[in-house]
C-alpha positions as CSV (number, residue, x, y, z in Angstrom):
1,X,144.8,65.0,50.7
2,X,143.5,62.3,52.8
3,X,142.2,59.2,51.5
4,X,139.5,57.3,53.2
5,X,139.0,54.0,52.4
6,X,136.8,52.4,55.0
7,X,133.9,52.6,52.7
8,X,135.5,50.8,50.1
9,X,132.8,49.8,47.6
10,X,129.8,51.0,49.2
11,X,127.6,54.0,48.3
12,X,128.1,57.1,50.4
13,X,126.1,60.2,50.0
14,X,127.7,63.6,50.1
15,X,125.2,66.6,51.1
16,X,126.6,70.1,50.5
17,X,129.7,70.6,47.9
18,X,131.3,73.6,49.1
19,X,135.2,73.6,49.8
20,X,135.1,70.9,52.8
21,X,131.8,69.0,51.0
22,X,134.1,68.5,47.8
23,X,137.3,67.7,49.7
24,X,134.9,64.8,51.6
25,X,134.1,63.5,48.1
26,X,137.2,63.2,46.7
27,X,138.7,61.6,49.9
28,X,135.6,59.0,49.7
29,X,135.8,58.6,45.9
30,X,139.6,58.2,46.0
31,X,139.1,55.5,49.1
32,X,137.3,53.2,46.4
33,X,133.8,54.1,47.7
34,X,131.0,55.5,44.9
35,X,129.9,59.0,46.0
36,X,126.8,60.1,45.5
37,X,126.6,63.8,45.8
38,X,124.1,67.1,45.7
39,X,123.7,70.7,46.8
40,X,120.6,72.8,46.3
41,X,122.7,75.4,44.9
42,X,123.2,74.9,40.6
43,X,126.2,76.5,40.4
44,X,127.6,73.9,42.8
45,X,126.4,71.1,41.4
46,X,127.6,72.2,37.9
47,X,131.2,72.4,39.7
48,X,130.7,68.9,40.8
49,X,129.3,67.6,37.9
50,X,132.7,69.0,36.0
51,X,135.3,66.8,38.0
52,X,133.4,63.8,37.8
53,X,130.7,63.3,40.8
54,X,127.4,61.7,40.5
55,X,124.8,63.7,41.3
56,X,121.4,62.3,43.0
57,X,118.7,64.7,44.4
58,X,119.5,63.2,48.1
59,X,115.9,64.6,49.7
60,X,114.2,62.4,47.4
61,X,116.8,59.1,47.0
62,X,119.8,58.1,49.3
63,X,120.6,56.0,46.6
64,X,121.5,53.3,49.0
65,X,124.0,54.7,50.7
66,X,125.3,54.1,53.7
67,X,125.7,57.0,55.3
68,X,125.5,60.6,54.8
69,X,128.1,63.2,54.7
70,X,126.5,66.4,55.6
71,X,128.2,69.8,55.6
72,X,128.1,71.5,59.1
73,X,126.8,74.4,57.6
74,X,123.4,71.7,56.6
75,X,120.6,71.4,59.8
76,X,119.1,68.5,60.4
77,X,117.7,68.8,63.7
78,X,116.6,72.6,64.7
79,X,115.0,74.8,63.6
80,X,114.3,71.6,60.9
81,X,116.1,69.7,59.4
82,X,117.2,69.2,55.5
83,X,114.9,66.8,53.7
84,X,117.7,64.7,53.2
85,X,118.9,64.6,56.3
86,X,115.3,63.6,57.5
87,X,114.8,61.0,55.0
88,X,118.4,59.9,56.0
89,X,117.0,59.6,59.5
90,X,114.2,57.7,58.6
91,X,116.1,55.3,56.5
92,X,118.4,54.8,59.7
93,X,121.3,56.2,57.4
94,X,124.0,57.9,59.7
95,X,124.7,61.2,59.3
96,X,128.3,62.3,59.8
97,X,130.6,64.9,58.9
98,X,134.2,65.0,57.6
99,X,135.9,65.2,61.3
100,X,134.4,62.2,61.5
101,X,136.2,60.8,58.2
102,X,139.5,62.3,59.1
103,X,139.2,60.2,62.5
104,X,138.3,56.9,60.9
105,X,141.1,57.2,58.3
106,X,143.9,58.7,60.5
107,X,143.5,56.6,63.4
108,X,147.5,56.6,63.9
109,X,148.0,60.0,64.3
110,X,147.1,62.3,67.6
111,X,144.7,64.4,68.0
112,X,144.2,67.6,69.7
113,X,140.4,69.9,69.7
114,X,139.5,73.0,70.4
115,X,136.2,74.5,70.7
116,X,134.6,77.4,72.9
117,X,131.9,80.1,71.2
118,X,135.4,82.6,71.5
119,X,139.0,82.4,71.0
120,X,139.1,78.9,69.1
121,X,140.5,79.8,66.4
122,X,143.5,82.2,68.3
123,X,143.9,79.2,70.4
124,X,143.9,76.4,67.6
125,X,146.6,78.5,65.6
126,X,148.6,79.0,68.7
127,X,148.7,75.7,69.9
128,X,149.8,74.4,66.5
129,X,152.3,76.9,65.9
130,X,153.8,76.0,69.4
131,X,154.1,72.0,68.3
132,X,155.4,72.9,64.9
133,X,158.3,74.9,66.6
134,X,158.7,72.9,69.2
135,X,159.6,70.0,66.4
136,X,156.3,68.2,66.1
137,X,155.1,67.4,62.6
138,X,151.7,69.1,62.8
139,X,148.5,69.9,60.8
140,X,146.3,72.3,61.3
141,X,142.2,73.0,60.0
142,X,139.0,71.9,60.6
143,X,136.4,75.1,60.9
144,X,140.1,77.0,60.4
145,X,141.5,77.6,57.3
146,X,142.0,74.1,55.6
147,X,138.8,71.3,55.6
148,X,140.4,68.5,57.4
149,X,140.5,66.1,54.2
150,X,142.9,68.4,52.4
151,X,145.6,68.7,54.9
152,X,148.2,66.2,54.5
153,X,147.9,62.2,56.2
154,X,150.3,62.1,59.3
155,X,150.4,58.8,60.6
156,X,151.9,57.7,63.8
157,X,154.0,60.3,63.9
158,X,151.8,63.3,63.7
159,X,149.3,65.6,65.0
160,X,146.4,67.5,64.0
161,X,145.4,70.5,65.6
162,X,141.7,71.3,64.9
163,X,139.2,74.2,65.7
164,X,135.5,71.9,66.1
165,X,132.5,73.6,65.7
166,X,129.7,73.0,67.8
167,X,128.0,71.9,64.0
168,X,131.5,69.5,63.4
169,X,130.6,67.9,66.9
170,X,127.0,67.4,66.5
171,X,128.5,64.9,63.1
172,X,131.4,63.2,65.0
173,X,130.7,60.1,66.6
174,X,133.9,58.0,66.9
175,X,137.0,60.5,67.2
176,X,138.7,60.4,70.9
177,X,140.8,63.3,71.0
178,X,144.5,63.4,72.9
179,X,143.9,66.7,73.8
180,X,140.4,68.4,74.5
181,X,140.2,72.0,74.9
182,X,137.2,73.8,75.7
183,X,137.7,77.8,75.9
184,X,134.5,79.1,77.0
185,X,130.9,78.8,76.1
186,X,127.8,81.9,76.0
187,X,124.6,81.7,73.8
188,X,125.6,81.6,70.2
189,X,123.3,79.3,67.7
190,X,120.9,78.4,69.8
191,X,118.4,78.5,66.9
192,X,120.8,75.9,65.5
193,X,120.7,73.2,68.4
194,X,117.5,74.2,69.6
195,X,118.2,76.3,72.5
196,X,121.2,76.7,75.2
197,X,120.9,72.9,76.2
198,X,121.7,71.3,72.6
199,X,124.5,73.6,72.2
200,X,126.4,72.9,75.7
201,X,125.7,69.2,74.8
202,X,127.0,69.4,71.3
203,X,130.2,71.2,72.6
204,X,130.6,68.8,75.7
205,X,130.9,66.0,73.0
206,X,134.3,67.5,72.5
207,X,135.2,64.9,75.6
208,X,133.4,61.8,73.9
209,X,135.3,58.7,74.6
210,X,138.2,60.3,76.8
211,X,140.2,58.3,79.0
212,X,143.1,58.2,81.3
213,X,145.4,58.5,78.7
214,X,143.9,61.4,77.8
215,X,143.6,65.2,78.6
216,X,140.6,67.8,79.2
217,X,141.4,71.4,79.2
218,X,138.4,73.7,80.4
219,X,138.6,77.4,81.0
220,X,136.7,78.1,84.0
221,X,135.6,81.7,83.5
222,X,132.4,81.4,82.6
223,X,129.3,79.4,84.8
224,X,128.8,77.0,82.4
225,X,131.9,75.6,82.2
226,X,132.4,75.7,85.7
227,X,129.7,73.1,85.7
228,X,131.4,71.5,83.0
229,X,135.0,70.9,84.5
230,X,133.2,70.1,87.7
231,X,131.2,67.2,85.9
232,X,134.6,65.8,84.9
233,X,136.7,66.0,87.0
234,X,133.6,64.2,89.5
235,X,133.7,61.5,86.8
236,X,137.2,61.2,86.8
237,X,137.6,59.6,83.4
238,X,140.4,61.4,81.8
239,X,143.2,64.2,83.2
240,X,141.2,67.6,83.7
241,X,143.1,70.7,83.4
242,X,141.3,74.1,84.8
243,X,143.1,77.3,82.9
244,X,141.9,81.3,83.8
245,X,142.4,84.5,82.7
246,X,140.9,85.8,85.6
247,X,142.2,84.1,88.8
248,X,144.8,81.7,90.3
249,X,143.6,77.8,89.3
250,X,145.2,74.6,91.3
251,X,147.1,71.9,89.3
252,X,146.2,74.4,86.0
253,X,147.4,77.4,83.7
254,X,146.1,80.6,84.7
255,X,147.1,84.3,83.9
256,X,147.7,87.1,86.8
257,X,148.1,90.7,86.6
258,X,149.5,90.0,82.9
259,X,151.5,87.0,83.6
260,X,151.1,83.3,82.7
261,X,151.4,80.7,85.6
262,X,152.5,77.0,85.5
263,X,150.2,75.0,88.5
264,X,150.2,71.9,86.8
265,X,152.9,70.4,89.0
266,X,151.1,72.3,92.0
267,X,154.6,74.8,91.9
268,X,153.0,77.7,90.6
269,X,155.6,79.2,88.4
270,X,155.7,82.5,86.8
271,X,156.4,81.0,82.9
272,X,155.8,84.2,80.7
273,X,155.1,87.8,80.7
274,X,152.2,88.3,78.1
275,X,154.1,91.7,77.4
276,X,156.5,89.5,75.7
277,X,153.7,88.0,73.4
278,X,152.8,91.5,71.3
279,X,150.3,89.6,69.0
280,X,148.3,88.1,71.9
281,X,147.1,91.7,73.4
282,X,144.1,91.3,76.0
283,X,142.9,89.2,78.5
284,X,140.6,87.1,76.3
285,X,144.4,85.9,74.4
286,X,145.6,85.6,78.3
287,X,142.9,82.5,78.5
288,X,143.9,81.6,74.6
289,X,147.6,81.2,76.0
290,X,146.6,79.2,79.2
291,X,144.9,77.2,76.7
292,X,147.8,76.5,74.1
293,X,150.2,76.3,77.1
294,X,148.6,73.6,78.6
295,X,147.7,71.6,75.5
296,X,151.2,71.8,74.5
297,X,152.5,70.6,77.7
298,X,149.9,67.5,77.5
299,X,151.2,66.7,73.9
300,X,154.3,66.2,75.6
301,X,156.2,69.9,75.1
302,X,158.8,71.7,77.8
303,X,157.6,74.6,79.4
304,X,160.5,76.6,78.2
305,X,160.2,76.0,74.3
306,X,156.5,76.5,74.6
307,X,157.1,79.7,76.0
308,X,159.4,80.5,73.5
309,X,157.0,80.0,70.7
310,X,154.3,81.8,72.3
311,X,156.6,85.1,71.8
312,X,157.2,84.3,68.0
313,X,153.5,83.6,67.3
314,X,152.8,86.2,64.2
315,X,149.1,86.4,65.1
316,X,145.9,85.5,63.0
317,X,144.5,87.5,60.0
318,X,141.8,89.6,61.1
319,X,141.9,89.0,64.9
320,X,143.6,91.8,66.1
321,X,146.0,91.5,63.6
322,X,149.1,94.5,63.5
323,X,149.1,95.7,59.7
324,X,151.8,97.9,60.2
325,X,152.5,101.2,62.5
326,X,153.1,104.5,60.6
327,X,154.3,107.6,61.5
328,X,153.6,106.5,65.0
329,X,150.3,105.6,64.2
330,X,149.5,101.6,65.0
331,X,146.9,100.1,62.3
332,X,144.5,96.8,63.8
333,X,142.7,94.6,61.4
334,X,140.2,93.3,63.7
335,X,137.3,92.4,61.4
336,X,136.4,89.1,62.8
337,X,134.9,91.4,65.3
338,X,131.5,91.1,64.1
339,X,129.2,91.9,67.0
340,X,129.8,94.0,70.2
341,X,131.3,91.5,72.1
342,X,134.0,90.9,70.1
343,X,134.2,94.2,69.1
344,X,135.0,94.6,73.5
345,X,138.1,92.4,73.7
346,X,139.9,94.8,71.4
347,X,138.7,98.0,72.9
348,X,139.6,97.4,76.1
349,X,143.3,96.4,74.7
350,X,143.8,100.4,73.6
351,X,143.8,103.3,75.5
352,X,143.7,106.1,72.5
353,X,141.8,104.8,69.9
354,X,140.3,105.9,66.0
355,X,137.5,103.5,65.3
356,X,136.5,102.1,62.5
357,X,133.1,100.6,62.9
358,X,129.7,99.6,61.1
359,X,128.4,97.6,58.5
360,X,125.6,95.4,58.7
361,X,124.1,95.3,62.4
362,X,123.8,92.6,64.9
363,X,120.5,93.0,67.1
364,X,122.6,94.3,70.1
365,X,124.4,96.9,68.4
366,X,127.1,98.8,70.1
367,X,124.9,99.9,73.5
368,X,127.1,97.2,75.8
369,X,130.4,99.0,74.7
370,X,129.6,102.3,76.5
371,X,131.7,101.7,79.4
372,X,134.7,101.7,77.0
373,X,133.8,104.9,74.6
374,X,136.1,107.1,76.9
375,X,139.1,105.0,75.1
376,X,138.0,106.0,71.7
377,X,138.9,109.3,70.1
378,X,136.7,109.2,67.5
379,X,134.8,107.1,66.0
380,X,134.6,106.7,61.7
381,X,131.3,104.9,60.6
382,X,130.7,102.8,57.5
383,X,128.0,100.7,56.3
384,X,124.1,100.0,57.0
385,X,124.9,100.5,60.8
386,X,126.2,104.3,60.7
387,X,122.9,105.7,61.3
388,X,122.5,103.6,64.1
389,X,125.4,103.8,65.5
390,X,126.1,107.4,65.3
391,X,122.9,107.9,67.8
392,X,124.0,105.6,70.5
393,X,127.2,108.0,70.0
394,X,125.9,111.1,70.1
395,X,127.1,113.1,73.0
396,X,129.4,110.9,74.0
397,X,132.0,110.3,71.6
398,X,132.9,112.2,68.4
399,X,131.9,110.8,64.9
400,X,132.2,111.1,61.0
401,X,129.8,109.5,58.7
402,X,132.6,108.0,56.5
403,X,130.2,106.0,54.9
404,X,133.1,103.6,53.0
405,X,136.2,101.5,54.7
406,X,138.5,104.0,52.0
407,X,137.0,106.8,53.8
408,X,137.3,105.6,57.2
409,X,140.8,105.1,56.7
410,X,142.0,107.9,54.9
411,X,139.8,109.7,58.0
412,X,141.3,108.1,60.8
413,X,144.4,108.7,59.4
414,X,144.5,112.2,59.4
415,X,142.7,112.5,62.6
416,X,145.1,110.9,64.3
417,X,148.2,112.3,62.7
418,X,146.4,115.8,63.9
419,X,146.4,114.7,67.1
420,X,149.4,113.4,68.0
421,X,148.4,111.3,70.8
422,X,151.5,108.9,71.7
423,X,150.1,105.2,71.3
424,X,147.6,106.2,69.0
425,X,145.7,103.1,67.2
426,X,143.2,102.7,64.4
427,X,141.4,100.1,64.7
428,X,139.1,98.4,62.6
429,X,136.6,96.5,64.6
430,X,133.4,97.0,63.5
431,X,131.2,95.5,65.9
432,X,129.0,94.4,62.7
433,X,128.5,91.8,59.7
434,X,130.2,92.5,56.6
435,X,127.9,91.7,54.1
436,X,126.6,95.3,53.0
437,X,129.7,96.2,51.3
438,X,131.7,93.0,51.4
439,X,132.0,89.2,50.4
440,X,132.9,88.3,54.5
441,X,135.2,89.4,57.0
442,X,138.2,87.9,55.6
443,X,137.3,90.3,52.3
444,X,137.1,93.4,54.5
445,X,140.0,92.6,56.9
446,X,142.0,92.3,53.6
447,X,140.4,95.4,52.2
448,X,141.8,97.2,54.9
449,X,144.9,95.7,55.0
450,X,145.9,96.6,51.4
451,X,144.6,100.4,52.3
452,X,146.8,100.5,55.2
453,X,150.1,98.8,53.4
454,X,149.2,102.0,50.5
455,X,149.1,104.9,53.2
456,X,152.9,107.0,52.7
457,X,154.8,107.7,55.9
458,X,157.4,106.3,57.7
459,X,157.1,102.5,58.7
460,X,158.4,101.3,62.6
């Protein structure tokens, strides 16, 4: 665990005492600081309350703190902001996160970032699992996995990897990051930043305090951060790196026809066959492996050992994750997938395809994926979406009403034993929330996991 110690007997509040809010607490309390500490939920307070933190109702008294640790997850701007965070704004408090108490304590170390409203968290784990077997002494978290004041202090001669949030960079205000990567950006939260102009400017803080000696990574496959790499590299501040999936990029990282291409030296070299990388299937992971390519490189990495680790990268739970092929038969967790745009990226990865799909609807549905229904053999709905779902299927692509993931499974299973299609997949990607049926994602990629590992028949 870190310890941060630049608040060294002062008062700092502590908003929100989930995993990451506790972790910040600890770090704080541990630094020498006295924490003060609430969440509007009892049973977390009680938790708190157990392990020794002060509680103070923060929306009525700051306690005199001198500054406020708020939990991403916490508003306070749009659509309106936690009392506390208001009175903490009133009061001229600052309000800052635990990124930004990672930076202040671990000052030493490198640092690389990686935001985008897809593929972060592909592209975080890759880059880190590159630098760890490439040699590096790396940690990796933030909005992934581990809260950044739990992983492990590095010093000079480390570096952490971390996925930022768009709600982590709204609450950071002094970390300069080595390496900058911003994937890609379309609406997402807008209720959260109040509208599409507060969200490009909390993920454009991703850049804040960038110079020279420092590197910017922008996919430029979408508009808007076309605009963005434009802005920077007009500004000229720090090294700007374009990468693609979808077209040739000067002096960048780019992916054609299903190969990865070296520009940065303006030589244009062939580097790796994504063929060769079997748990980064797709063209949105072609963008994720530009991405993790050239962040590597800027943290100082050879091309040939980057490439290298890039084929032995085992994949992320629940993103297109391989659970195991049987009697032919290929089984894909993908149950991060939880609207129809993510639901797309794996689609279009399979040609004959059982699909698990449904739970609790997104606004959209599944109407945008028609153009890919001719890749599924049939489809197995669960969940509150079925009904729904099964209209916008009618006609076009055959269905059961599975109801359950068990069924589902034990469904697509048989159908595509039956079948005998070569290359057949089942594929869970659900296109919808998990919450009818499950605790999260993670609960019903693991679910489905433990199904699949139960199934008889012989293993490839």
């Amino acid at each position: 665990m870190i310890e941060v110690d630049q608040f060294r007997n002062q008062t700092i509040a502590v908003l929100g005492l989930a995993r990451s809010g506790l972790a910040a607490a600890e770090a704080l309390k541990r630094g020498g600081a006295r924490v003060v500490a609430w969440d509007d939920a009892a049973a977390r307070r009680d938790a708190a309350t157990r392990v020794g933190f002060e509680l103070v109702d923060l929306a009525a008294d700051l306690a005199g703190a001198k500054a406020l640790v708020l939990s991403p997850g916490i508003p306070h701007t749009f659509p309106q902001p936690h009392p506390a965070a208001a009175h903490a704004k009133a009061a001229g408090v600052p309000i800052v996160g635990d990124i930004e108490l990672l930076a202040l304590a671990q000052k030493a170390a490198r640092f690389a970032g990686i935001t985008g409203t897809n593929g972060k968290s592909t592209t975080t784990a890759l880059t880190a699992h590159i630098l760890a077997k490439t040699g590096r002494k790396v940690a990796v978290g933030g909005n992934l996995g581990v809260p950044a004041l739990l992983l492990e202090a590095l010093g000079t001669d480390g570096t952490y990897v971390l996925e930022l949030s768009s709600y982590q960079l709204e609450l950071t205000r002094s970390l300069v990051l080595d390496v900058a990567v911003l994937l890609n950006i379309t609406p997402d939260h807008l209720d959260r930043h109040g509208g599409i102009e507060g969200y490009v400017a909390a993920k454009r803080r991703l850049f804040h305090g960038q110079s020279t000696q420092h590197t910017a990574v922008v996919g430029v496959d979408d508009d808007i951060c076309r605009g963005i790499f434009a802005a920077l590299k007009e500004a000229g501040k720090q090294r700007v790196v374009p990468i693609s999936a979808q077209g040739r990029v000067a002096g960048g990282v780019y992916m054609i026809d299903g190969t990865l291409i070296d520009d940065l030296d303006g030589a244009a070299r062939p580097v790796l066959a994504m063929a060769e990388a079997p748990r980064l299937p797709g063209t949105h992971n072609g963008q994720n492996a530009a991405a993790a390519y050239a962040a590597a490189r800027a943290l100082g990495c050879e091309a040939d050992a980057v490439v290298r680790a890039i084929t032995t990268f085992p994949g992320l739970a629940h993103r297109q994750e391989w659970v195991a092929t049987i009697d032919g038969v290929r089984y894909v967790n993908d149950s991060k997938a939880t609207n129809a745009d993510a639901a797309e990226k794996a689609l279009v990865c399979y040609d004959d395809i059982y699909w698990i799909a449904g739970g609790k609807p997104k606004e959209d549905g599944i109407d945008p994926l028609a153009p890919l229904f001719p890749r599924i053999r049939h489809a197995f709905l669960i969940g509150e979406a079925a009904p729904r779902f099964a209209h916008t299927l009618d006609g076009k692509v055959a269905y059961d009403m599975s109801g359950t993931l068990d069924a589902a499974v034990a469904a697509a299973r048989h159908a595509a034993l039956n079948d005998r299609k070569r290359g057949a997949v089942v594929l869970l990607s659900p296109a919808c929330a998990s919450f009818d049926q499950f605790r999260d994602f993670e609960d019903r990629g693991d679910q489905f996991r433990r199904m699949v590992e139960a199934l008889p028949g012989r293993r490839a």
